[in-house]
C-alpha positions as CSV (number, residue, x, y, z in Angstrom):
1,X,124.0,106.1,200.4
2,X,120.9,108.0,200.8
3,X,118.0,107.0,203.0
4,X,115.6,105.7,199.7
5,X,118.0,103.4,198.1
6,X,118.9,102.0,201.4
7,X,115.5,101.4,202.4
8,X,115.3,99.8,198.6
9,X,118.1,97.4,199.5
10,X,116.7,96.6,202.7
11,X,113.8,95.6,200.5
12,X,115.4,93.8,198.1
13,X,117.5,92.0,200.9
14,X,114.4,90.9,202.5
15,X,112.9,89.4,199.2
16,X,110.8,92.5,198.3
17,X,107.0,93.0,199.2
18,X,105.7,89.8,198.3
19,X,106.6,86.7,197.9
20,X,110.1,85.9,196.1
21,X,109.0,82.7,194.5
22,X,105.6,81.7,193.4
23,X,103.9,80.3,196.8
24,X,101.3,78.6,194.3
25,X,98.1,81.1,196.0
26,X,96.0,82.1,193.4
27,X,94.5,85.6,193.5
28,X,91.4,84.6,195.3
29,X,93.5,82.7,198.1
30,X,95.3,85.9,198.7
31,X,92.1,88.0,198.9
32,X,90.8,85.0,201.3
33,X,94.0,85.1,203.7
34,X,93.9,88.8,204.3
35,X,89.8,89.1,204.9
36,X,91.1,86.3,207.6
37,X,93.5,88.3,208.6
38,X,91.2,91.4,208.5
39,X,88.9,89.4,210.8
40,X,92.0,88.7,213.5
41,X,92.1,92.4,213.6
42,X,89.3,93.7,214.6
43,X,88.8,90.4,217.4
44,X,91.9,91.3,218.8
45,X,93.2,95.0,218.1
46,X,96.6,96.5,216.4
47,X,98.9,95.4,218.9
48,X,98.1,91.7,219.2
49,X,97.4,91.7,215.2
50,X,101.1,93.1,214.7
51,X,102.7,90.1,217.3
52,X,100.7,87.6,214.9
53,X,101.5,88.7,211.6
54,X,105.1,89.3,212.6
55,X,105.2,86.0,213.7
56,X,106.7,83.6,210.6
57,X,105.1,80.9,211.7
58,X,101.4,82.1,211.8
59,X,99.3,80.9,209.9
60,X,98.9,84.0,208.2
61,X,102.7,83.1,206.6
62,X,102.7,80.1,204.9
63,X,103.1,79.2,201.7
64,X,105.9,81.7,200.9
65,X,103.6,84.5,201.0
66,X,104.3,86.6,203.9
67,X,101.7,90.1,205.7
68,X,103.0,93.1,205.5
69,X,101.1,95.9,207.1
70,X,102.3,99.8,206.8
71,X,100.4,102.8,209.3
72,X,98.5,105.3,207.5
73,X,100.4,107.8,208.2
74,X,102.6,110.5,206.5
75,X,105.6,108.1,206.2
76,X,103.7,105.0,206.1
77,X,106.0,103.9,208.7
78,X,106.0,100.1,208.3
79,X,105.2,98.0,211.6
80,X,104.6,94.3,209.9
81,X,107.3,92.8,207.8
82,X,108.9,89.3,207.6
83,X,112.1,91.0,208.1
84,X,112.4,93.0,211.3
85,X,115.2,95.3,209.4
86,X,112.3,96.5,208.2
87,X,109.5,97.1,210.9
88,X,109.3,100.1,212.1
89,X,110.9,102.4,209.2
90,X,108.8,104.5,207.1
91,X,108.6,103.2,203.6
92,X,106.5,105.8,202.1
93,X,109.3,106.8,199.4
94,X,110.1,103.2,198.4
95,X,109.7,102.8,194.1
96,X,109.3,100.1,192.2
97,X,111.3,99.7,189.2
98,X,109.2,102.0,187.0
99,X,109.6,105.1,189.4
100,X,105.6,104.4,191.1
101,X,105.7,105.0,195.2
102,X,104.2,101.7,196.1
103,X,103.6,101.8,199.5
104,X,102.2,105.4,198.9
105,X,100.2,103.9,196.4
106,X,98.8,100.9,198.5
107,X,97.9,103.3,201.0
108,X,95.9,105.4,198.9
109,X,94.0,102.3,198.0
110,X,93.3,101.7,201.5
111,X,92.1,104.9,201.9
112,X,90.1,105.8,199.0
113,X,88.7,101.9,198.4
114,X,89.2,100.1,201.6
115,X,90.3,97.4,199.8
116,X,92.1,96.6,196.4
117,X,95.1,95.1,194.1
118,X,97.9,96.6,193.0
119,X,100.7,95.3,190.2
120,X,104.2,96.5,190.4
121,X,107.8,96.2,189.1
122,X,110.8,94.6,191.6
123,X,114.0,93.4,191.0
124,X,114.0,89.3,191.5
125,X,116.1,88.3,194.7
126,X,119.0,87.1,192.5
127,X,119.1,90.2,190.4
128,X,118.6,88.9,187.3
129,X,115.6,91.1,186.0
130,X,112.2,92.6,187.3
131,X,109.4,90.0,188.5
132,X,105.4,91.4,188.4
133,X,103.8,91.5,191.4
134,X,100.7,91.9,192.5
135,X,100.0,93.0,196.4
136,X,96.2,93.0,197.8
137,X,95.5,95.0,200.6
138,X,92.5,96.2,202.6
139,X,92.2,99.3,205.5
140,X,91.6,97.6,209.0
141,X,90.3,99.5,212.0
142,X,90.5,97.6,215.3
143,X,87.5,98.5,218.1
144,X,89.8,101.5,219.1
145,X,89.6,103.1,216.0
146,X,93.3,101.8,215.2
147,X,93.8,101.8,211.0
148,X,96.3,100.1,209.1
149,X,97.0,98.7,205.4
150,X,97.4,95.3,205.5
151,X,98.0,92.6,202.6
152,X,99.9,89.9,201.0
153,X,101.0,89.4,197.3
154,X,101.9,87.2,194.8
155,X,103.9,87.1,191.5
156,X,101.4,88.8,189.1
157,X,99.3,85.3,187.1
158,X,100.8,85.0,183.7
């Protein structure tokens, strides 16, 4: 099995990047829960930001919708997932369904914007088609100069 379609499955396993089941936020709620999240960062640093938004029952996880948070580096290696399969592996060759890297492309937001939305393809958790999803993330830099990409996501609004 090679490495991209088992980091895919790992992916799919875990319900995908965002949430697997409408969690009811609206676009503006999302944008509101990572500026929040944003703000937890830079009061308290990388390492404590990571233990909180790893933590499924923060705040920052309710509602279905979940953090996920990749480095900005060459393999966008992935520190904050809900499923700890996860953390830690680099995710920068994941696709969606239409072939687009989408943590490579989240990343690039990050870095070019500092902040932004981004809609992509995934397979629904029972496999019975592709959902839209829309992911909103922003760049974060603790005190220490620490940088990450950090959001949360939604099915995309009919």
């Amino acid at each position: 099995m090679s490495k991209l379609f088992r980091q895919i499955a790992l992916c799919v396993l875990a319900g995908g990047l965002s949430v697997s089941a409408h969690a009811g936020l609206t676009k503006d709620q999302v944008v509101e829960r990572v500026k929040k999240a944003h703000d937890f960062y830079k009061k308290n640093g990388k390492d404590k930001a990571i233990e909180e938004f790893n933590n499924q029952s923060s705040p920052f996880n309710s509602d279905d919708a979940y953090m996920f948070g990749q480095l900005l580096d060459a393999g966008a290696t992935q520190p904050i997932h809900r499923n700890p399969k996860i953390r830690g592996k680099t995710m920068g060759e994941l696709k969606d369904a239409d072939g687009r890297f989408i943590i490579k492309e989240l990343n690039k937001i990050c870095e070019t914007k500092g902040a932004g939305w981004f809609d992509y393809k995934w397979p629904k958790p029972d496999n019975t088609g592709i959902d839209l999803k829309s992911s909103y993330v922003e760049k974060m830099t603790d005190g220490a100069g620490n940088s990450m990409c950090i959001g949360t996501g939604i099915p995309t609004p009919k």
